[in-house]
C-alpha positions in Angstrom: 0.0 0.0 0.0 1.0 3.8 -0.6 0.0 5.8 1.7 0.0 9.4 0.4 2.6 12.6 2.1 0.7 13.7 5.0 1.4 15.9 7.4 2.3 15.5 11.6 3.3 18.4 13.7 6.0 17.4 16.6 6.9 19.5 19.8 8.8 19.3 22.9 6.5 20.2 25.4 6.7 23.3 27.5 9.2 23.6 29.8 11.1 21.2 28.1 14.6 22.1 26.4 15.8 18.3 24.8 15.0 17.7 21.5 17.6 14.9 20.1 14.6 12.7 20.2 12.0 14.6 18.5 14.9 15.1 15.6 15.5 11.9 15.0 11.7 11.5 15.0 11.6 14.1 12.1 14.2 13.1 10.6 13.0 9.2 10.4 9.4 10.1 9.7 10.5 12.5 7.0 12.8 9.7 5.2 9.8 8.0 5.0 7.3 10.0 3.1 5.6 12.2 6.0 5.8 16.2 5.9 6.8 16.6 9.5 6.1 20.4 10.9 9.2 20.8 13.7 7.8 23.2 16.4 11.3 22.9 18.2 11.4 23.3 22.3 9.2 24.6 24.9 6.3 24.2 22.8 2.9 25.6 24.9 -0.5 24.3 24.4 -1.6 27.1 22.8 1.2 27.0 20.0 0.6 23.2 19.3 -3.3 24.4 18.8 -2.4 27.4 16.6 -0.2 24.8 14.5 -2.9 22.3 13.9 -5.5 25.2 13.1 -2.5 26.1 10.3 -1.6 22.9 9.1 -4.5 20.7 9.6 -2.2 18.1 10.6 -3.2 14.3 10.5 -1.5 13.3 14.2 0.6 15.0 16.8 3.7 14.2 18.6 4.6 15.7 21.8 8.3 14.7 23.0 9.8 15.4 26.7 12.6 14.5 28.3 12.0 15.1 31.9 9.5 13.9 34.7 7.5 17.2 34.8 7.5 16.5 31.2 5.0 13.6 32.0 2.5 16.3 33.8 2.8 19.4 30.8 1.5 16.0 28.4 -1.6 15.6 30.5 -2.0 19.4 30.5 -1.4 19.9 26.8 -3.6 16.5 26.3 -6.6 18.1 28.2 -6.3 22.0 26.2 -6.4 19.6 22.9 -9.5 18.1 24.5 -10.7 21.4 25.1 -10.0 22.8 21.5 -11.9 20.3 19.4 -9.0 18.2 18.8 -9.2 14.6 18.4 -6.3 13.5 15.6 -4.3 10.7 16.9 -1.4 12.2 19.5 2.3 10.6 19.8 3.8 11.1 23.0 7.0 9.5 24.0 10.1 10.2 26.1 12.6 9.1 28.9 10.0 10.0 31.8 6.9 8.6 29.9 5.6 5.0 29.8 3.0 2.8 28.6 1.1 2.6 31.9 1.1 6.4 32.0 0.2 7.1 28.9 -3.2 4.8 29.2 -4.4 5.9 32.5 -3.2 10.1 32.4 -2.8 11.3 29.2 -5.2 8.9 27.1 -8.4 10.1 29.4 -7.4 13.8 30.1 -7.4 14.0 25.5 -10.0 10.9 25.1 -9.0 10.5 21.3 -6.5 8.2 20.1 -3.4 8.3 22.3 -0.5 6.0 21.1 3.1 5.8 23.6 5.9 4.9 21.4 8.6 3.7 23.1 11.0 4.8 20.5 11.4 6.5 17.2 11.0 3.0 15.0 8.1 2.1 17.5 6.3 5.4 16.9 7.0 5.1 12.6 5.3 1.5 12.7 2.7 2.8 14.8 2.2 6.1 12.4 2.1 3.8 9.7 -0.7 1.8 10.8 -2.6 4.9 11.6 -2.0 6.6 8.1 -2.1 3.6 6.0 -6.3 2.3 4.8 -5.8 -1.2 5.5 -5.4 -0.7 9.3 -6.0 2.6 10.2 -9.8 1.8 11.4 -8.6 -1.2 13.6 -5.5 0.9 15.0 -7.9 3.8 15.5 -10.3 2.0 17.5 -7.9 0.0 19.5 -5.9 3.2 20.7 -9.2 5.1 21.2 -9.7 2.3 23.7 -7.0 3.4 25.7 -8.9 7.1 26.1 -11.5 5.3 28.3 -12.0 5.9 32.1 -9.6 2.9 33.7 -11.9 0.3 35.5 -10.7 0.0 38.8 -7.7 -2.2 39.0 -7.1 -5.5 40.6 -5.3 -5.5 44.3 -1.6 -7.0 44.0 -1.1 -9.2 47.1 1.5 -7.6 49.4 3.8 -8.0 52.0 6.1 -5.7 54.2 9.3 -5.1 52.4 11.5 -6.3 55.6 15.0 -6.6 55.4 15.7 -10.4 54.2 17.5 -11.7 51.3 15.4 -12.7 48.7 15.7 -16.8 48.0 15.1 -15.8 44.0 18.6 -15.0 44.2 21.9 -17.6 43.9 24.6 -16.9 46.1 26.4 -20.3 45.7 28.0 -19.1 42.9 32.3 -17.9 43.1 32.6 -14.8 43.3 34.4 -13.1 40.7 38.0 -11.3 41.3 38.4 -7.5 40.8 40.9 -7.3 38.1 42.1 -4.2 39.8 41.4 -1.7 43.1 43.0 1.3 42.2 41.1 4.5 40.8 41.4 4.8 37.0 41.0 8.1 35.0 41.2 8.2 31.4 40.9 11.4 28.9 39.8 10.6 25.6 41.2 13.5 23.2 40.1 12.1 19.8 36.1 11.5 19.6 37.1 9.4 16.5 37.5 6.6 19.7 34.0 7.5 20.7 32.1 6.9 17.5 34.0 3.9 16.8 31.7 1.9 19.3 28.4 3.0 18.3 27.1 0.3 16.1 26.0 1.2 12.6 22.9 -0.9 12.3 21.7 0.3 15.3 22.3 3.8 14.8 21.0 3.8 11.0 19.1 0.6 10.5 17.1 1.1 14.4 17.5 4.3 15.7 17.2 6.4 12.3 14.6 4.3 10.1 17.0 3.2 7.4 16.1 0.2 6.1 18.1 -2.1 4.2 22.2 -2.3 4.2 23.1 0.8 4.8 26.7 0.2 4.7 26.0 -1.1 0.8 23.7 1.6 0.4 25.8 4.1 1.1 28.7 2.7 -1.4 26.2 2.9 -4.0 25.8 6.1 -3.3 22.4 5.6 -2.8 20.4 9.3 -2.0 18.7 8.6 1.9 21.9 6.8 2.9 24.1 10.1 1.7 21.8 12.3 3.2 21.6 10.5 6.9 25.8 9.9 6.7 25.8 13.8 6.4 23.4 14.6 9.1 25.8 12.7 11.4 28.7 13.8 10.4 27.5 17.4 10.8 26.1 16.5 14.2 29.6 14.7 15.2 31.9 17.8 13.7 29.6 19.8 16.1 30.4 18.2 19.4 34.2 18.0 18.4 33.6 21.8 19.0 33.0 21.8 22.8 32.5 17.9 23.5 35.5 16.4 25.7 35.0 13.0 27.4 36.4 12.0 30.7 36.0 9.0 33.0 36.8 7.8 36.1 36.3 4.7 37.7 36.9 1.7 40.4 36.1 -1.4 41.5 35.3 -1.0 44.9 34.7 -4.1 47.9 31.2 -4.7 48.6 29.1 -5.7 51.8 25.3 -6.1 52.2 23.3 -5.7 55.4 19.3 -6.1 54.7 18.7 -3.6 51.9 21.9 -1.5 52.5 24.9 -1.8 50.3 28.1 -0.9 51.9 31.7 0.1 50.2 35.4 -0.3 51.4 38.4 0.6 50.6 41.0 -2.5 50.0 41.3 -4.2 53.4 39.2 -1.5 54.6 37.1 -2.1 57.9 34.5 0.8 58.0 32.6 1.4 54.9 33.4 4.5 52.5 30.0 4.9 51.9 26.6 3.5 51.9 23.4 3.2 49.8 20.4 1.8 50.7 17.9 0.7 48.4 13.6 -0.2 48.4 12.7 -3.9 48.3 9.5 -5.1 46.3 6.5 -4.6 48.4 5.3 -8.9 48.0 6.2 -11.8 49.3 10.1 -12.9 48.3 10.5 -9.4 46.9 13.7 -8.6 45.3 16.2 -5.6 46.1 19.4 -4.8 44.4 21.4 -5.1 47.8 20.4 -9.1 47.0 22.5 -9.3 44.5 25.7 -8.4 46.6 27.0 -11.9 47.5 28.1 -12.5 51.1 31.6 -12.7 52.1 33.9 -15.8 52.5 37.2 -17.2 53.4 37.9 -15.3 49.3 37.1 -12.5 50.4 34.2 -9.4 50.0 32.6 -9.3 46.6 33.0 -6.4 44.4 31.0 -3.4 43.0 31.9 -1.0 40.4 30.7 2.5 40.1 32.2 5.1 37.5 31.4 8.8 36.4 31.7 10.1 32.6 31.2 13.2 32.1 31.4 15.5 28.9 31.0 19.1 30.1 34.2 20.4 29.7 34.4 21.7 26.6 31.4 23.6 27.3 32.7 25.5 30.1 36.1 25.9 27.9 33.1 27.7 25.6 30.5 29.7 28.0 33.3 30.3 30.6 36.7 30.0 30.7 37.5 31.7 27.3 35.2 34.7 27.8 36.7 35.1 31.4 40.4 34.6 30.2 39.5 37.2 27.8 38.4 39.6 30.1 42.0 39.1 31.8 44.4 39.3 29.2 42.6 42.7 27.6 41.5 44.5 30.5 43.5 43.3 33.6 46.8 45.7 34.8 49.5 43.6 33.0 51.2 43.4 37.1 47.7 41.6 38.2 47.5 39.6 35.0 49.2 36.5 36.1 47.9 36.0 39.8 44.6 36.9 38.3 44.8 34.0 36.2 46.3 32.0 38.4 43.4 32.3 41.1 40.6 32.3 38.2 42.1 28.5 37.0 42.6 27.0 40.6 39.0 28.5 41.0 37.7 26.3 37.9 39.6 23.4 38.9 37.9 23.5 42.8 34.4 24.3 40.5 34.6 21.0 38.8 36.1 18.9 41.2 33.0 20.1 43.4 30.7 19.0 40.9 32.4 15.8 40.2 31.9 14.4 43.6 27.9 16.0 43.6 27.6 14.2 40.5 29.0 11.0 41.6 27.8 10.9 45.4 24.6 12.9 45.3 22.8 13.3 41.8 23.9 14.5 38.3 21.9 17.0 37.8 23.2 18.4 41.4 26.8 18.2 39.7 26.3 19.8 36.5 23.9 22.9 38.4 27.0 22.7 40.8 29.7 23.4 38.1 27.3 25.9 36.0 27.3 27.8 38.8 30.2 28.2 40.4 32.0 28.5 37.1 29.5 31.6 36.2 30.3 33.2 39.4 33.7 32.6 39.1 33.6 34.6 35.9 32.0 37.4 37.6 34.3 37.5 40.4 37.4 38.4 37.5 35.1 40.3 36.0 34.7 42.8 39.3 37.9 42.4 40.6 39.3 43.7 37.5 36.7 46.3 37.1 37.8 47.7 40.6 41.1 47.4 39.8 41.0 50.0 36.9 41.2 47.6 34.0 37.6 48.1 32.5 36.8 52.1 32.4 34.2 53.2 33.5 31.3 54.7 32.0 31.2 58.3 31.6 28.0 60.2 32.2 27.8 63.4 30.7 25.2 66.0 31.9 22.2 66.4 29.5 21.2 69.8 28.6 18.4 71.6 29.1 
């Protein structure tokens, strides 16, 4: 069947600034045969209802990265509701699921509400929708999902406790670390990086290519030249700004109930401890379980590492605009302790968010670095204002 070039807006809801995903949606979707309208980020109800008005679209797609993401679907689901609208609707995203989409979002829009789980996912499922043959029974059997949820069956329970489930083998050997020590590793040349992305899974999965595309592209075949450029573009981008660095170590590992603890080599108190839910039902499992106990071998081993690829854009936002400031408007006797102070400054910055990022929460790492580094700037900033490298406005008197 050919199914004729139809149109489908796609937006990342509001309050929502990723949009990787809802590219490679467009990009997949347009590849094969759609007219996809890109509303880009932060995309408010009332923008997504202007754009159908406009385009007459046949579905929607609403993308979102984060968990209040989730929420602003159900809100934007229920103004759609509001506004007449009852075209099928695409949602997917990190924070969304299938059990979420059927009993929030499908009720508050109560049209056709379809979670794709991915970008391939949401194509098949946009295909059956647009396509004669099976567009009535797809229709009806997402419009299905828009009903009021009967009320659902009670799960048998049982308080969590602290015992080691029996689902889990712990007669098993244990295998050795095949080192202790901390490792860190910068990796200058992204070249290293790409080389471990599979190609089928990037092009044949992830970007809707179908067929060889490794033949198709030495053919010279059109769709493959097109996606090779859009990834090439996309990789000389991040060479820009993007460096990668890791750190890592295989650490010695205790349970106790549904606390994990970590030593040092040898080490008799415990570096630090996480503790972790257990499944609210009989025998339930949690991840502490799958520490195994010591013996005469010794204590089993976790490891726990931290990546992180935010360098270069400090180099960018930061530490070039502020080194800037320095060496044109600093005295040339402060210039060197200036700069001296502003790099140890960076270097405490980072190291600061490192350990958030690894101890705490990533997000809290990142926020961490972003702003210390941005005050750091405007520390050199003042200090070199006061110090008489960056003249000061004059005011003149207006006259009368």
């Amino acid at each position: 069947t050919v199914v004729d070039i139809r149109n489908d807006v796609v937006a990342t809801v509001k309050g929502d600034v990723h949009d990787i995903g809802k590219n490679l949606v467009e990009i997949i979707f347009a590849n094969n045969g759609y007219q996809v309208i890109n509303l880009g980020i932060k995309v408010p109800p009332e923008e997504l209802i202007r754009a159908y008005h406009e385009h007459a679209p046949d579905a929607i797609g609403l993308s979102g990265l984060l968990v209040k993401s989730a929420q602003q679907m159900v809100v934007t689901a229920s103004d759609f509701r509001e506004a007449g609208i009852r075209i099928p609707l695409l949602v997917g995203g990190a924070a969304l699921s299938e059990k979420f989409t059927r009993t929030r979002i499908a009720p508050a829009y109560g049209g056709p509400t379809v979670y794709a789980k991915d970008a391939m996912s949401g194509l098949r499922l946009l295909n059956e929708l647009m396509d004669p043959a099976t567009r009535q029974e797809a229709l009806r059997r997402h419009a299905e999902a828009g009903a009021e949820p009967g009320p659902a069956r009670p799960r048998p329970t049982a308080p969590p406790g602290e015992r080691r489930s029996s689902k889990v083998r712990v007669e098993i050997p244990k295998p050795p670390a095949p080192y202790l020590e901390r490792r860190l590793r910068d990796v200058p040349d992204l070249a290293e990086i790409w080389s471990y992305i599979n190609p089928y899974m990037l092009y044949g999965r992830h970007l809707g290519f179908r067929g060889n595309f490794e033949k198709a592209l030495a053919e010279r075949d059109r769709k493959a030249l097109e996606l090779f450029q859009a990834v090439e573009e996309v990789k000389r981008e991040a060479a820009r700004f993007m460096k990668v660095r890791a750190v890592w170590q295989f650490f010695e590992a205790e349970a106790e109930g549904n606390t994990v603890h970590l030593f040092a080599p040898g080490g008799e108190a415990p570096l630090h401890s996480f503790r972790f839910p257990r499944q609210d039902q009989e025998d339930g499992l949690a991840l502490s379980d799958y520490v195994l106990p010591p013996d005469e071998f010794g204590r089993d081993h976790i490891w726990a590492g931290v990546v992180m690829v935010l360098m270069g854009l400090l180099n960018t936002m930061f530490i070039v605009p502020a080194r800037s400031i320095i060496q044109l408007s600093a005295p040339a006797e402060l210039r060197g302790r200036i700069m001296a102070a502003f790099g140890a400054t960076m270097q405490s910055a980072v190291l600061m968010g490192t350990l958030l990022a690894g101890l705490l929460e990533p997000r809290l790492g990142v926020l961490a670095v972003l702003c210390l580094s941005g005050f750091t700037v405007f520390v050199v900033a003042f200090t070199v204002m006061l110090r008489g490298g960056i003249p000061q406005p004059k005011i003149e008197p207006q006259s009368s």
